[in-house]
C-alpha positions as CSV (number, residue, x, y, z in Angstrom):
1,X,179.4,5.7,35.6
2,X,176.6,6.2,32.8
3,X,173.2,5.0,34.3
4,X,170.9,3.9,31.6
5,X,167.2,4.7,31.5
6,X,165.3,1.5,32.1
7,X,162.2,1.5,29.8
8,X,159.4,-0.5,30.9
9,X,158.1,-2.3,28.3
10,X,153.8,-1.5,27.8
11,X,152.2,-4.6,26.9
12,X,150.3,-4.6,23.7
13,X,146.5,-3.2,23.2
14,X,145.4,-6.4,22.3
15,X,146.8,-8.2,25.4
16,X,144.9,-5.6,27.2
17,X,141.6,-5.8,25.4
18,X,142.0,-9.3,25.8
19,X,142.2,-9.5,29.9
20,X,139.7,-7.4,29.9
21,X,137.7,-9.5,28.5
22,X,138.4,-12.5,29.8
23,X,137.9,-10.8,33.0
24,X,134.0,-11.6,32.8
25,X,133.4,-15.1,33.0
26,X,129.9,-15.1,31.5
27,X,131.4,-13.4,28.4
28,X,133.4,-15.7,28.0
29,X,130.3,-18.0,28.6
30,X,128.1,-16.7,26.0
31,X,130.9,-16.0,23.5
32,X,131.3,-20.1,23.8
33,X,127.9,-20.4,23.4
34,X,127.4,-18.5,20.1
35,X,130.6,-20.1,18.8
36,X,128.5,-23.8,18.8
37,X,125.2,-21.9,17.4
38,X,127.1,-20.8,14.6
39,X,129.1,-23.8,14.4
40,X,125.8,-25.8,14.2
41,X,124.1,-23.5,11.3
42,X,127.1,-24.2,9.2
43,X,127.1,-27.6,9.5
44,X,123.8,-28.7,10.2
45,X,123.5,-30.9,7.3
46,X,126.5,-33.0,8.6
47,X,125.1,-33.1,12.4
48,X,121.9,-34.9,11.5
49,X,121.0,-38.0,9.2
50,X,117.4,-35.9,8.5
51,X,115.9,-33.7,6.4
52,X,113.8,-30.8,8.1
53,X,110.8,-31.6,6.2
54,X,111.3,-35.3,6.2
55,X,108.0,-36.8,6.6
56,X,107.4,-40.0,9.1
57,X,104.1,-40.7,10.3
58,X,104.8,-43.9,11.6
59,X,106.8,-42.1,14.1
60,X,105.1,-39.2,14.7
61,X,105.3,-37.7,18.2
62,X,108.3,-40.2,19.6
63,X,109.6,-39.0,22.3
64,X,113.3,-38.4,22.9
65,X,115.9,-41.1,21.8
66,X,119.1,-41.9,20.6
67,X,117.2,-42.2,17.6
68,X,115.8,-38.5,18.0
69,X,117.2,-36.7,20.3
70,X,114.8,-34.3,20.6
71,X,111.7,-36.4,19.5
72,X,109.6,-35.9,16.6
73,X,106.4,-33.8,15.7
74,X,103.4,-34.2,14.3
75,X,104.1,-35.1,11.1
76,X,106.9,-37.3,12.3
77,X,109.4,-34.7,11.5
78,X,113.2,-35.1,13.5
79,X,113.0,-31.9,15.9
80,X,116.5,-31.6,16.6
81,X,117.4,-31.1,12.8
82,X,114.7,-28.5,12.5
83,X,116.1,-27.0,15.8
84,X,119.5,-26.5,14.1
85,X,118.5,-25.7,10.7
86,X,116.2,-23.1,12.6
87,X,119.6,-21.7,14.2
88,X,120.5,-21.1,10.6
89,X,117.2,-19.3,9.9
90,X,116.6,-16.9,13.0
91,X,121.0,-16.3,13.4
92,X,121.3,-15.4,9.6
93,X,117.8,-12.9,10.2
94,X,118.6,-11.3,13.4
95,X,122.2,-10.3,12.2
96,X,120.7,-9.5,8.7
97,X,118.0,-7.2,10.2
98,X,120.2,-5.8,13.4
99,X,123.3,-5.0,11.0
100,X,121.4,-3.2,8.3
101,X,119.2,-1.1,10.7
102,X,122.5,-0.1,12.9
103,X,124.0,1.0,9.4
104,X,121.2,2.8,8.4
105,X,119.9,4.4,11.4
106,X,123.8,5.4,12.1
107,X,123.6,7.4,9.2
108,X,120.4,8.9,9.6
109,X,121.7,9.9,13.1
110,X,125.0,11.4,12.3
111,X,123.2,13.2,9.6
112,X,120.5,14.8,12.1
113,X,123.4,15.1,15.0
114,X,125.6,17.1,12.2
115,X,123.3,19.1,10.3
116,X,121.3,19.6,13.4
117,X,118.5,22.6,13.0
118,X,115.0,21.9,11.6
119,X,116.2,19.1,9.7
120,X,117.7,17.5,12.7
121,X,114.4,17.8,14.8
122,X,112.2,16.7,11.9
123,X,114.1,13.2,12.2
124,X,114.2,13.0,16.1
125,X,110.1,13.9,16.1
126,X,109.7,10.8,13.6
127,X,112.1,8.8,15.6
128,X,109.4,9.9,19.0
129,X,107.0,8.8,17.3
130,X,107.6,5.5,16.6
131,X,109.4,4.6,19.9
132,X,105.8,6.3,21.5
133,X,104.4,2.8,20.4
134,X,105.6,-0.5,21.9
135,X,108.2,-2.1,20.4
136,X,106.4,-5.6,19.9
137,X,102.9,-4.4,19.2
138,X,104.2,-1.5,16.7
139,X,105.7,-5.1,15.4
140,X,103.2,-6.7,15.6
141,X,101.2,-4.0,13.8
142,X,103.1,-3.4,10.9
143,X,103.8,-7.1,9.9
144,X,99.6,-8.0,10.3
145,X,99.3,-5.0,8.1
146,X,101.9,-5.8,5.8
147,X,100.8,-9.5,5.7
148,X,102.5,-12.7,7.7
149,X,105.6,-13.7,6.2
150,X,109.3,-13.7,6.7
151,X,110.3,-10.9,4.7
152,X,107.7,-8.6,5.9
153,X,108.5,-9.7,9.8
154,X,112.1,-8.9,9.7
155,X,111.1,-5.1,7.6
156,X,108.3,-4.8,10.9
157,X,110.9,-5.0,13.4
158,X,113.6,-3.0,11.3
159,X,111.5,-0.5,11.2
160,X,110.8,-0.3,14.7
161,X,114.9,-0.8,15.7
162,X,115.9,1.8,13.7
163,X,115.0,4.8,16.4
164,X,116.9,3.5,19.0
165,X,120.3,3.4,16.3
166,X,119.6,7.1,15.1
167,X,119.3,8.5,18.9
168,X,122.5,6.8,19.8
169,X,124.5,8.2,16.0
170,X,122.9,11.4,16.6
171,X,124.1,12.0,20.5
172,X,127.4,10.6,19.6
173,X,127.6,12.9,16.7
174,X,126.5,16.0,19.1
175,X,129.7,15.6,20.8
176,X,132.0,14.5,17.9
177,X,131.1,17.5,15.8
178,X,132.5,20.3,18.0
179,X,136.2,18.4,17.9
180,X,139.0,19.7,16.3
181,X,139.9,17.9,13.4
182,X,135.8,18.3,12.5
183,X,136.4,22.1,12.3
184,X,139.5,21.6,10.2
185,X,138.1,19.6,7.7
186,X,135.3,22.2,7.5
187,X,138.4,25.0,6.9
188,X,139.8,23.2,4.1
189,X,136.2,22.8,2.6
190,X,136.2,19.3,2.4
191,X,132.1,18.6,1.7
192,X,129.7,17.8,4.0
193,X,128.8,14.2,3.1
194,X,132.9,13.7,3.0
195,X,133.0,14.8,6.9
196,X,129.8,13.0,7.5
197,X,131.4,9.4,6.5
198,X,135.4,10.1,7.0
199,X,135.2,11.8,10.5
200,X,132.0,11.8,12.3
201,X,130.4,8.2,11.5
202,X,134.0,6.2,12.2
203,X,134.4,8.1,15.8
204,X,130.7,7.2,16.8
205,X,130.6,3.6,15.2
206,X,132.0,1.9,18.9
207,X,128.2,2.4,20.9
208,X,126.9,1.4,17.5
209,X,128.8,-1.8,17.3
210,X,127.7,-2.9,21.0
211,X,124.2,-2.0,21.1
212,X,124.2,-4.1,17.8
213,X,125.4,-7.0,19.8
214,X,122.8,-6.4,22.6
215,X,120.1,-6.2,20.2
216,X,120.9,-9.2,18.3
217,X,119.3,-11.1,21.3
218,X,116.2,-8.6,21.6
219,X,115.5,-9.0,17.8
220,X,116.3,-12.8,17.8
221,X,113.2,-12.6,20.7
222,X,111.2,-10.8,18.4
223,X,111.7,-12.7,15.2
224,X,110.5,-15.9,17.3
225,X,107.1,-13.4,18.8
226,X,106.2,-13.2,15.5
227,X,106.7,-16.8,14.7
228,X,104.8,-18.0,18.2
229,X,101.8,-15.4,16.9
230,X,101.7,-16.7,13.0
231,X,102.6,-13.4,11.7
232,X,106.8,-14.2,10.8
233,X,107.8,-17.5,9.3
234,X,104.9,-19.8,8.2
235,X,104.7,-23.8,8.3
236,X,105.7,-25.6,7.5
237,X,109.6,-23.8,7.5
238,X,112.1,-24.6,10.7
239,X,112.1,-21.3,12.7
240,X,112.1,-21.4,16.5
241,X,109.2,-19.1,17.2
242,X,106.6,-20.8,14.9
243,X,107.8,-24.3,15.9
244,X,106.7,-23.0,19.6
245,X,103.5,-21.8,18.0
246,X,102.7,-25.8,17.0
247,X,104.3,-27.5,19.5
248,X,101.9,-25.8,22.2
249,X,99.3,-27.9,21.6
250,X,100.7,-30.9,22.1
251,X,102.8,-29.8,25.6
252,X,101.0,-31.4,28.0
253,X,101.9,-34.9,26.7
254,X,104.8,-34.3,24.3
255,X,106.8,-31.5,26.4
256,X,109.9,-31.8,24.0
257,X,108.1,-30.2,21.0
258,X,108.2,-26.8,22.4
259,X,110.9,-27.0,24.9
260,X,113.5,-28.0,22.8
261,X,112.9,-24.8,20.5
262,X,112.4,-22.5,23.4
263,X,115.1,-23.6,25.2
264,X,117.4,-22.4,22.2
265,X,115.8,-19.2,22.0
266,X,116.5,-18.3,25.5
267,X,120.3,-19.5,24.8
268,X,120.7,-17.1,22.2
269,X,119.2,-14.0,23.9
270,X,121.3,-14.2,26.8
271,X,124.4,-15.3,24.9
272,X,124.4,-12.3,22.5
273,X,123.2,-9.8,25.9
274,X,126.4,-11.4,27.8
275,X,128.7,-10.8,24.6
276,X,127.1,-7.7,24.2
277,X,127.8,-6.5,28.0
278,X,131.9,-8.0,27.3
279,X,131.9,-5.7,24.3
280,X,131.0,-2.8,26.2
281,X,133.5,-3.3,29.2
282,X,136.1,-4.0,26.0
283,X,135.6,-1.0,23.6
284,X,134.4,1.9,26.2
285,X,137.3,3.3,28.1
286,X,135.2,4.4,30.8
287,X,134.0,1.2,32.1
288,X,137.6,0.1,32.7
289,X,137.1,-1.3,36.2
């Protein structure tokens, strides 16, 4: 009698990937949480009847209502549709400036980690320098001296992000360098630049991708710093931070003005850190549990 080999059928990577995730419950969590931020940014002008700079000094400082749900400020203004169109404001800068700086300081690093040599410690001694400072007051620094504004907050802490992307390429790159099909490609001639962006960058874009996540919540913290201190977005536009900055005045008798903002800053830092920490235990082999 023929016996035939049973083959057990390997479920698919994705199916895999997948319980993993779902095996952390606050991923899941902040995952769900994100999903409504960015659900509310998108829509916002369908969730609320208001403008964000919709002037109503009859009804200036109201608390809470089904009217308002969050109140209103000073100026009579409807805080829950500045809160949401402020989600659309520090979301869109936060993955704007994280993105970018991960792209950039990825290349700067795998450039240093490849090339290594003088040229590779001349970047790592620039990179020491500016993670010697701070991270907020080098922000803080940069964006006074540059002048208060948007623009100039999100280059401040850009510039300051950017070290912590180019040590990560570069160790990455360390390893990735010494593989096989590096030293192949360098046998056939293929150029530098070629290996550079076809073989090294791809194989050392995974700790990239998740520090990006993790950061998004550190930056989105930074962007609102700024705001709370007068040096990121100025009045009278509907970012969290500077909101906070107003509202502070007026917290012992109208609490809602700066709680409401606050409380969504705080959502969004530990949502991105928990998707963040799911991303790690998803992409990393070694923290397979």
């Amino acid at each position: 009698m023929e016996t035939k080999a049973i083959e057990l059928k390997q479920p698919a990577e994705w199916k895999i990937k997948w319980y993993r995730f779902r095996k952390n419950p606050l991923t899941l969590i902040g995952g769900f949480v994100l999903i409504l931020f960015i659900i509310m940014a998108a829509f916002a002008p369908l969730l609320t009847p208001y403008e964000p700079d919709s002037i109503d000094m009859s009804n200036r400082l109201a608390s809470p209502s089904a009217a308002h749900w969050f109140g209103t400020d000073e100026v009579g203004r409807d805080i829950f549709t500045r809160v949401i169109y402020g989600a659309r404001l520090s979301l869109g800068m936060g993955i704007s400036v994280v993105v970018v700086t991960g792209l950039i300081g990825t290349i700067i690093g795998a450039t240093a980690g490849y090339f290594g040599g003088k040229f590779g410690q001349i970047i790592m001694r620039i990179m020491d320098v500016i993670l010697a400072f701070p991270t907020l007051v080098l922000a803080m620094a940069l964006t006074a001296a540059l002048g208060p504004s948007l623009f100039n907050a999100m280059l401040a802490i850009a510039i300051v992000k950017i070290p912590v992307f180019v040590r990560l390429a570069r160790s990455e790159t360390l390893v990735v360098r010494e593989r096989l099909y590096v030293k192949a490609a360098k046998t056939f001639g293929l150029s530098d630049i070629w290996i550079i962006f076809r073989h090294v960058i791809p194989n050392v874009i995974t700790p990239v991708i998740i520090q990006i996540t993790i950061d998004l919540g550190d930056v989105i913290l930074l962007i609102a710093t700024l705001g709370f201190l007068g040096l990121g977005a100025q009045p009278p536009t509907p970012e969290w931070g500077a909101m906070i900055h107003t509202g502070w005045e007026y917290f012992l008798n109208q609490w809602w003005y700066a709680t409401f903002p606050g409380l969504f800053i705080f959502l969004a830092s530990v949502s991105f850190n928990l998707l963040g920490d799911g991303l790690r235990d998803l992409l990393d082999p070694k923290s397979l549990k």
